[in-house]
C-alpha positions as CSV (number, residue, x, y, z in Angstrom):
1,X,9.8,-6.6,-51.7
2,X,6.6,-5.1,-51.4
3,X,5.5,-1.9,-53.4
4,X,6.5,1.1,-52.3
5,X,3.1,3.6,-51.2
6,X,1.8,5.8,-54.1
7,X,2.4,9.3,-52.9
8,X,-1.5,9.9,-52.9
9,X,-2.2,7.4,-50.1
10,X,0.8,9.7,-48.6
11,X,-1.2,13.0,-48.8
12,X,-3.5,12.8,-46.2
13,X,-1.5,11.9,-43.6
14,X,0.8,15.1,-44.2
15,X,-2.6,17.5,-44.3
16,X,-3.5,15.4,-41.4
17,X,-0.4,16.5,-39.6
18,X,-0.3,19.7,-40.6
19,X,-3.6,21.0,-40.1
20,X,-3.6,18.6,-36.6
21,X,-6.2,15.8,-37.5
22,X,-4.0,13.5,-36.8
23,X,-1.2,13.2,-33.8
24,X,2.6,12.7,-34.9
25,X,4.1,9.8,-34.1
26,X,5.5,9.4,-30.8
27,X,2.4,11.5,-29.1
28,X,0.4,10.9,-26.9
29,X,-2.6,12.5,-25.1
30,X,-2.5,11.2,-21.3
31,X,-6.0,11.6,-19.3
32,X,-7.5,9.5,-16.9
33,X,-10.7,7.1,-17.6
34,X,-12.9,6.6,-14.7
35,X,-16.4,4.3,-14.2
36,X,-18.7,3.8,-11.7
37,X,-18.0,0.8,-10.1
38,X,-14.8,0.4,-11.1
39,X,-12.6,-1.0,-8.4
40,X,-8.9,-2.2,-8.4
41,X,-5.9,-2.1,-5.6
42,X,-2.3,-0.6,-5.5
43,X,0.5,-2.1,-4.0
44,X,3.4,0.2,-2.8
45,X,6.2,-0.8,-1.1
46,X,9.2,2.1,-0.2
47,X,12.2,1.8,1.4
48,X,13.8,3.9,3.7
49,X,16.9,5.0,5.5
50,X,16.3,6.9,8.1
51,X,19.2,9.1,9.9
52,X,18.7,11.5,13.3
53,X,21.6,14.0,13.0
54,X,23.5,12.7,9.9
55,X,23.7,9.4,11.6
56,X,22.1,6.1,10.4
57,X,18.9,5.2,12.6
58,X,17.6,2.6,11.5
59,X,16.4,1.1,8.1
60,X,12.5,0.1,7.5
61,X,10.2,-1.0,4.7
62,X,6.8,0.3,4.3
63,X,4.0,-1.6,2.6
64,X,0.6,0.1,1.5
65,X,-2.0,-1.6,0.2
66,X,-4.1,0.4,-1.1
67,X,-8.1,-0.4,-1.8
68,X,-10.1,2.0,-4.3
69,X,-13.6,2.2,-5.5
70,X,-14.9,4.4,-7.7
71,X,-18.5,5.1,-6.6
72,X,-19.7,7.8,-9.5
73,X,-18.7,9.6,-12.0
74,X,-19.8,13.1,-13.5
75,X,-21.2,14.3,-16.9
76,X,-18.0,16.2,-17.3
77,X,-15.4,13.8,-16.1
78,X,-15.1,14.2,-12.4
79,X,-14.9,10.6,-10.5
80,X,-15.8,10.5,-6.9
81,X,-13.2,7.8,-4.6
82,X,-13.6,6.2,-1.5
83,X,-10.4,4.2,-0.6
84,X,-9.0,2.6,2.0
85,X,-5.4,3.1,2.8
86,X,-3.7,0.0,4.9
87,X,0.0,0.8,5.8
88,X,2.2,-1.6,7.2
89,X,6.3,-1.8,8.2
90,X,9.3,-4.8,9.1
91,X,12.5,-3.2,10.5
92,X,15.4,-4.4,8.1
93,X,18.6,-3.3,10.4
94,X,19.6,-0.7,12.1
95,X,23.2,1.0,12.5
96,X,23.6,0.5,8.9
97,X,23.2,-3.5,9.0
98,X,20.5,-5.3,7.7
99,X,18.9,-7.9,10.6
100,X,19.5,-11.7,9.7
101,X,16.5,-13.0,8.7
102,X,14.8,-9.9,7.2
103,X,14.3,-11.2,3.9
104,X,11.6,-13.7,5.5
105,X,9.7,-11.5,7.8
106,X,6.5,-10.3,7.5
107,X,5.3,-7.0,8.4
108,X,3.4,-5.5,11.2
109,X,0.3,-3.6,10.6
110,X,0.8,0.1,11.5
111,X,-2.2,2.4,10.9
112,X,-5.1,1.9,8.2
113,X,-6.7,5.0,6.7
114,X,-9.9,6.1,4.8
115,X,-10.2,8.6,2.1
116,X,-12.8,10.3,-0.1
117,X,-11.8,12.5,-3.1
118,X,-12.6,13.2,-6.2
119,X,-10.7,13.7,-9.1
120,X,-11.0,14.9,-12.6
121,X,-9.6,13.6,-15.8
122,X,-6.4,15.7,-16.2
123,X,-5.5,14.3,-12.2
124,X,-6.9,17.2,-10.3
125,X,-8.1,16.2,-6.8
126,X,-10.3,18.3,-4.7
127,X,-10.3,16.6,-1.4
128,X,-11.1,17.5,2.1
129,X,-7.9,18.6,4.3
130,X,-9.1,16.5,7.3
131,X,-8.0,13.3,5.2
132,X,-4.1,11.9,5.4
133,X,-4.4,10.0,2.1
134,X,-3.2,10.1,-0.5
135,X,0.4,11.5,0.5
136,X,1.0,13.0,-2.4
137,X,-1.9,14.7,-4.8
138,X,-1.9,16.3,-7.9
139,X,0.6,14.1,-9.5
140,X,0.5,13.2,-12.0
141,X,-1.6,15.6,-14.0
142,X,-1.9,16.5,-17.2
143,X,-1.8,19.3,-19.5
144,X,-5.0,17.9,-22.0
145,X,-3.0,17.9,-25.5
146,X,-1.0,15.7,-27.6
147,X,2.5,15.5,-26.1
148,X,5.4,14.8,-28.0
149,X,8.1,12.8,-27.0
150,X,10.6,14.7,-24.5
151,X,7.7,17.8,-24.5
152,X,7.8,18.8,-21.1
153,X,5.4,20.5,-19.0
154,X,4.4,21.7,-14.7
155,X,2.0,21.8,-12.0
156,X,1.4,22.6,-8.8
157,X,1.1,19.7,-6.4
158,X,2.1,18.9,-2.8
159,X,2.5,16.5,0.2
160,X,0.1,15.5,3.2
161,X,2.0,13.9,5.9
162,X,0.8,11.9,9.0
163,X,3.2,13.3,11.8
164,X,1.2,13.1,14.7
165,X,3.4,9.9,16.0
166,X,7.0,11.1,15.1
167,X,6.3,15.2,15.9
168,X,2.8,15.3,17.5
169,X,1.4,17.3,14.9
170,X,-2.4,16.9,15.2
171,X,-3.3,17.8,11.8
172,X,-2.0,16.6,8.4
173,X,0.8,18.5,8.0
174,X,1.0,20.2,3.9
175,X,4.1,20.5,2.4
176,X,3.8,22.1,-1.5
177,X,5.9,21.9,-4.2
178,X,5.8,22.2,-8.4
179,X,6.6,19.1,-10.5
180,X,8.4,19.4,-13.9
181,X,7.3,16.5,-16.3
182,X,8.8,15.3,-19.6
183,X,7.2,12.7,-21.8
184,X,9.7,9.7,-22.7
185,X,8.4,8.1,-25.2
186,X,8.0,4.3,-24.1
187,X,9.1,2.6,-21.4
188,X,9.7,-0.8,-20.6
189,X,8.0,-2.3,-17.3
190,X,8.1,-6.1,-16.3
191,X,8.5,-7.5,-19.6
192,X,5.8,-4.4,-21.1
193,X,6.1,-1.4,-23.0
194,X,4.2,1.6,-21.8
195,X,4.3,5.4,-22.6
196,X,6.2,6.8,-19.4
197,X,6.8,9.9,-18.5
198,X,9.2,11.6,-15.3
199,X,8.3,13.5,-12.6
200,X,10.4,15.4,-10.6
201,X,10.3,17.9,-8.1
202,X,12.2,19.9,-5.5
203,X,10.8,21.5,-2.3
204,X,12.7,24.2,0.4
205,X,10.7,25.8,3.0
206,X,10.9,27.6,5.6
207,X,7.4,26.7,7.5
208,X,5.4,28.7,10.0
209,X,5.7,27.2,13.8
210,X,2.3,24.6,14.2
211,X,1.1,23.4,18.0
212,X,3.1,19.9,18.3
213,X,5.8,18.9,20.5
214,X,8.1,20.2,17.5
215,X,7.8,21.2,14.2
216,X,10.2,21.9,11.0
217,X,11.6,25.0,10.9
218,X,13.1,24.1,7.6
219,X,12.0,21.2,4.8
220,X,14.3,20.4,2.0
221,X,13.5,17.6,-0.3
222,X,13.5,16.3,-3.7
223,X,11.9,13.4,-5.8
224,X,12.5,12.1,-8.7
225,X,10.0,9.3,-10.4
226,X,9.5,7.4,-13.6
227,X,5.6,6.8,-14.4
228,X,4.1,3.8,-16.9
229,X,0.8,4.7,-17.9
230,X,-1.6,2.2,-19.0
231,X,-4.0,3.7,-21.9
232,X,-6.2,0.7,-21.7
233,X,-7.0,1.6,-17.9
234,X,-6.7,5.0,-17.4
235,X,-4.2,5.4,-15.1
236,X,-0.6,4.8,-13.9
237,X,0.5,1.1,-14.2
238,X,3.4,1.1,-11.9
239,X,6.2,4.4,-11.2
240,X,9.4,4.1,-9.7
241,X,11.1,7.2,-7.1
242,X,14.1,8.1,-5.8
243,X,13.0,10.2,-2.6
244,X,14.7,12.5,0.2
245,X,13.3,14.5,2.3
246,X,15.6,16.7,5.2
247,X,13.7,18.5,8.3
248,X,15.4,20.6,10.7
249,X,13.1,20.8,13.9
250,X,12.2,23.4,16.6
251,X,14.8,21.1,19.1
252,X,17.4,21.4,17.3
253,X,17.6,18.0,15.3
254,X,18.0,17.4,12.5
255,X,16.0,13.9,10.4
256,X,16.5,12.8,7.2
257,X,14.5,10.4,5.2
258,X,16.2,8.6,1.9
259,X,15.3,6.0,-0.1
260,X,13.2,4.5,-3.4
261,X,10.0,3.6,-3.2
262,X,8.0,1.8,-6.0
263,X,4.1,0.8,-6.8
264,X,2.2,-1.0,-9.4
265,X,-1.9,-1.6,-10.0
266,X,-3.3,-5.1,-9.2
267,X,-6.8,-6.0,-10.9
268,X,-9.1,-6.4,-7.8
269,X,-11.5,-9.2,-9.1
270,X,-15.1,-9.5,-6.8
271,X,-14.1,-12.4,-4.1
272,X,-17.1,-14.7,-3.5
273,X,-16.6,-15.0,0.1
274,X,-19.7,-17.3,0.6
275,X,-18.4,-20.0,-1.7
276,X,-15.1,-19.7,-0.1
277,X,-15.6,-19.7,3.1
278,X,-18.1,-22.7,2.5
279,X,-15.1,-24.5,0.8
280,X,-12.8,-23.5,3.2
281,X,-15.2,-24.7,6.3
282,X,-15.7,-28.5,4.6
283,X,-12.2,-28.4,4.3
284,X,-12.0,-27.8,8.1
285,X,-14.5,-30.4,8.8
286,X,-12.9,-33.2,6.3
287,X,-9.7,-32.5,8.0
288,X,-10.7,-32.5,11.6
289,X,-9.0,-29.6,12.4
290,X,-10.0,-28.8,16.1
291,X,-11.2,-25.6,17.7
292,X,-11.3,-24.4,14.5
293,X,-13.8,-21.6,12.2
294,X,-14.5,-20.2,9.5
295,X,-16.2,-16.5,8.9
296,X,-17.3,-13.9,5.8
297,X,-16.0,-10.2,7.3
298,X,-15.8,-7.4,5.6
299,X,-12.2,-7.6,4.6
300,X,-12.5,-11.4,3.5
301,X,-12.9,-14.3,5.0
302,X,-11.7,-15.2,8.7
303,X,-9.9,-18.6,9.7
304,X,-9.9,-18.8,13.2
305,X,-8.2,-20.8,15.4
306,X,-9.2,-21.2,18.9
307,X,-7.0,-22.2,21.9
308,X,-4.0,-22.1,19.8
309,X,-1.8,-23.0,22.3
310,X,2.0,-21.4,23.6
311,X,4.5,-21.7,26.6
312,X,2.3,-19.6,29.6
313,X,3.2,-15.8,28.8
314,X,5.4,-16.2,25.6
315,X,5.0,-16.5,21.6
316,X,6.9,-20.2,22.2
317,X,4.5,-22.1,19.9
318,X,3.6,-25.8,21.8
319,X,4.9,-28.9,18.9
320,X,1.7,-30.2,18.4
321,X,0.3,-26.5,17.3
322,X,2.5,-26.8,14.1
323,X,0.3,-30.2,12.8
324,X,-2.8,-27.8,12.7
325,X,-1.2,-24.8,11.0
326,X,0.3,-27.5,8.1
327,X,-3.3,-28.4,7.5
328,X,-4.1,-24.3,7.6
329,X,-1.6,-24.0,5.3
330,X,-2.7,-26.3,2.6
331,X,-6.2,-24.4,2.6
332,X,-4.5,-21.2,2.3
333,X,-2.5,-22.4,-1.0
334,X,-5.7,-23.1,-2.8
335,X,-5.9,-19.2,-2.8
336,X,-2.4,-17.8,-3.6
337,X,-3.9,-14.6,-5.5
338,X,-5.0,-13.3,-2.1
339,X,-2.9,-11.4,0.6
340,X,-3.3,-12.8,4.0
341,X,-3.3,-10.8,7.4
342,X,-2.2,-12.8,10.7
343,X,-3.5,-11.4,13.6
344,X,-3.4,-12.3,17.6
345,X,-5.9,-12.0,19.9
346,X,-5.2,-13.0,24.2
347,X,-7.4,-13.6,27.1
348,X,-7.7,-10.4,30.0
349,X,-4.6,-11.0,31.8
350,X,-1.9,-8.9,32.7
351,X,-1.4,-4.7,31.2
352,X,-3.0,-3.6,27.8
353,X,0.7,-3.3,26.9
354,X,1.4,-6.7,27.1
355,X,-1.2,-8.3,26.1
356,X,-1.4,-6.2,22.5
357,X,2.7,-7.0,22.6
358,X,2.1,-11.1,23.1
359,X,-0.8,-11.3,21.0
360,X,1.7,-9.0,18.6
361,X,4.1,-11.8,19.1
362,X,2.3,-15.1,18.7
363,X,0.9,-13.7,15.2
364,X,4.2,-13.0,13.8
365,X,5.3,-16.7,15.2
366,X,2.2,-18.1,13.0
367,X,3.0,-15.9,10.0
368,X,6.4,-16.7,10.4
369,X,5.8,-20.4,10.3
370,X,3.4,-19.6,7.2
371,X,5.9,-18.1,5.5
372,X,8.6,-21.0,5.6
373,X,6.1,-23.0,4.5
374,X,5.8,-21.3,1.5
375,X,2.5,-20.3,1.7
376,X,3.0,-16.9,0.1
377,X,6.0,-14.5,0.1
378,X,6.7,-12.1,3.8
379,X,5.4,-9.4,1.4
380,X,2.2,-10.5,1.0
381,X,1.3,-11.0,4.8
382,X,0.6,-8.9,7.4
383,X,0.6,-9.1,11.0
384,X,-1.4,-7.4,13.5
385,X,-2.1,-7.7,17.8
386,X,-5.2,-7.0,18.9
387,X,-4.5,-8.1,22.6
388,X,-8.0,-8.6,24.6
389,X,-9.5,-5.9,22.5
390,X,-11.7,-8.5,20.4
391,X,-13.3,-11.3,22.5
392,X,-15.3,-14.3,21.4
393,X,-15.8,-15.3,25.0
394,X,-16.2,-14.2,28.7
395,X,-13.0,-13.9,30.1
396,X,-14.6,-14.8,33.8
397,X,-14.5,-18.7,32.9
398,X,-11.0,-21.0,32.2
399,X,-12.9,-22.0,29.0
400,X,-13.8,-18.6,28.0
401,X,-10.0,-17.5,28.3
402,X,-9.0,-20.3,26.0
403,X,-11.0,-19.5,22.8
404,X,-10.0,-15.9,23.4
405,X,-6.5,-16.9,23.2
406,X,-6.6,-17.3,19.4
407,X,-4.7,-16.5,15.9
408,X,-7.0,-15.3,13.7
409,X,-6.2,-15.5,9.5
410,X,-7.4,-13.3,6.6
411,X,-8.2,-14.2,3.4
412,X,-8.0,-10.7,2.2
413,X,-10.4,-9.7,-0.5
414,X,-8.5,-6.3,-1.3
């Protein structure tokens, strides 16, 4: 058994406590750390019930993947963000059933935002109005003391919502609230311990009338969240929330919006996209993979694939078609760490409408086909039509239509 302490070797550990050189066990003091240069990526995914009159609409997953650089940093703390906000949503049922299949369908690109802010270390943001993103700011912030565990503390924070599609609302619309915090001690998060804390916060208002073809006459909401901070990084690790939000609108109706929602960091390591894409185009040539390139763009690396060929006005994928995407498919599982967007492009034929909602179609046939293959999981691709926005080719010439009727697939840095 091993010697108990001499009481001297005790001493300055009590004076330490009690004169506060030293924090009592089960403190901590939570503030953010922030470089130049640093960059990393969030992953949040939130689902959601949505009901129109106290009836079940429908039922949807949103996925943001979230891309943030820090691009300086203050004498007195204050980090300066650009970020890049890419949102993206599969329908899982409607009429309170879940749609067979769901669990292996990807998701359709939606909107993608950008956003500047800066923020300071306790989580303060000062941020331009004009910006949607991030929805919510100011949480989580800190008081800038040791907390004990269960110490509680508030703040002010609130919401900035994008409503211009569901209530044509022009602007980002602010809804405010005050968050009540208490400090829980640790936490365990996918097999890892980390201080944690809860947020939670209630909101009723009764908004002023804004121009749009309606607006909420009355908000009531509430959200309730568990966050894992990581002390080595600076910031949240992950957070869980239970969400609902109620509107009553100008017209009369009533929307309600209920669900969880949960998000976690991801290092974002530098991609050498010369080296891949070099790798990835002698792969291309070794295989003799026809009417087939390879790219560097801005959000990764591009495979393309030219002339990639359906049944005449459908997303009915020709036999032969399925040969080349197997080879695609091995290339892509030499990079599992990335994220992959599928996207459809067509030739100038027919409406605007139904060209984006072919092109639309054939990409979630590809990514669907991707998918079963095991290529990565529907949650880590992402489809998006482009229609005849995006040619490679004049449309004037038979030839020209056929390279603009592609598939295009990302190798996503971020």
């Amino acid at each position: 058994m091993k010697n108990k302490p001499a009481l001297k070797h005790l001493l300055p550990t009590a004076l330490g406590l009690l004169f506060g050189l030293f924090p009592p066990a089960g403190s901590e003091e939570f503030s953010y750390r922030q470089e130049a240069g640093d960059k990393y990526r969030i992953l949040s995914t939130v689902r959601e019930d949505v009901y129109i009159d106290y009836r079940l609409s429908h039922r949807a997953e949103i996925l943001n993947r979230i891309a943030v650089e820090v691009n300086d940093v203050t004498p007195d703390g204050m980090g300066l963000h650009r970020a890049v906000f890419q949102t993206s949503e599969r329908a899982t049922g409607a009429a309170g059933t879940v749609g067979r299949g769901s669990n292996t369908r990807s998701f359709q690109w939606a909107r993608e935002y950008e956003s500047e802010f800066e923020r300071d270390s306790l989580g303060y943001i000062t941020i331009d109005r004009k910006y949607y993103m991030p929805v919510v700011r100011n949480v989580p912030v800190f008081p800038g003391r040791d907390l004990q565990t269960g110490e509680k503390w508030s703040a002010e924070g609130h919401e900035m919502h994008d409503f211009r599609d569901s209530f044509g609302i022009a602007e980002p619309y602010r809804i405010p609230f005050t968050a009540d915090y208490v400090f829980l001690g640790e936490r365990r998060w996918k097999g890892k311990n980390y201080p944690a804390f809860s947020v939670s916060y209630r909101i009723f208002s009764e908004p002023q009338a804004v121009r749009g073809r309606v607006w909420p006459r009355r908000i009531i909401g509430a959200s309730d969240q568990t966050v894992y901070w990581d002390k080595a990084l600076g910031q949240p690790a992950a957070y869980q929330e239970q969400f609902r939000m109620v509107f009553t609108l100008s017209d009369g109706r009533t929307v309600e919006y209920r669900g969880s929602a949960e998000a976690e960091i991801i290092e974002s390591p530098e991609m050498d996209k010369e080296k891949i894409a070099e790798e990835i185009n002698d792969e291309i040539n070794r295989m003799n993979i026809p009417n087939a390139s390879v790219r560097v763009v801005e959000e990764g690396i591009t495979i393309s694939l030219e002339n990639i060929r359906f049944q005449a006005d459908t997303a009915v994928m020709l036999p032969g078609e399925r040969e080349k995407l197997d080879k695609i498919a091995g290339i892509l599982s030499r990079y599992p760490d990335r994220d992959i967007l599928v996207g459809g492009h067509t030739a100038l034929a027919g409406t605007a409408e139904g060209r984006m909602r072919l092109s639309t179609e054939r990409a979630a046939v590809v990514a669907e086909y991707l998918i079963a293959q095991k290529v990565r999981g529907p949650e880590r691709v992402v489809v998006r039509g482009y229609g005849a926005e995006q040619p490679v080719a004049d449309n004037s010439s038979e030839e020209g239509k056929s390279r603009n009727r592609r598939v295009e697939i990302t190798i996503l840095e971020n």
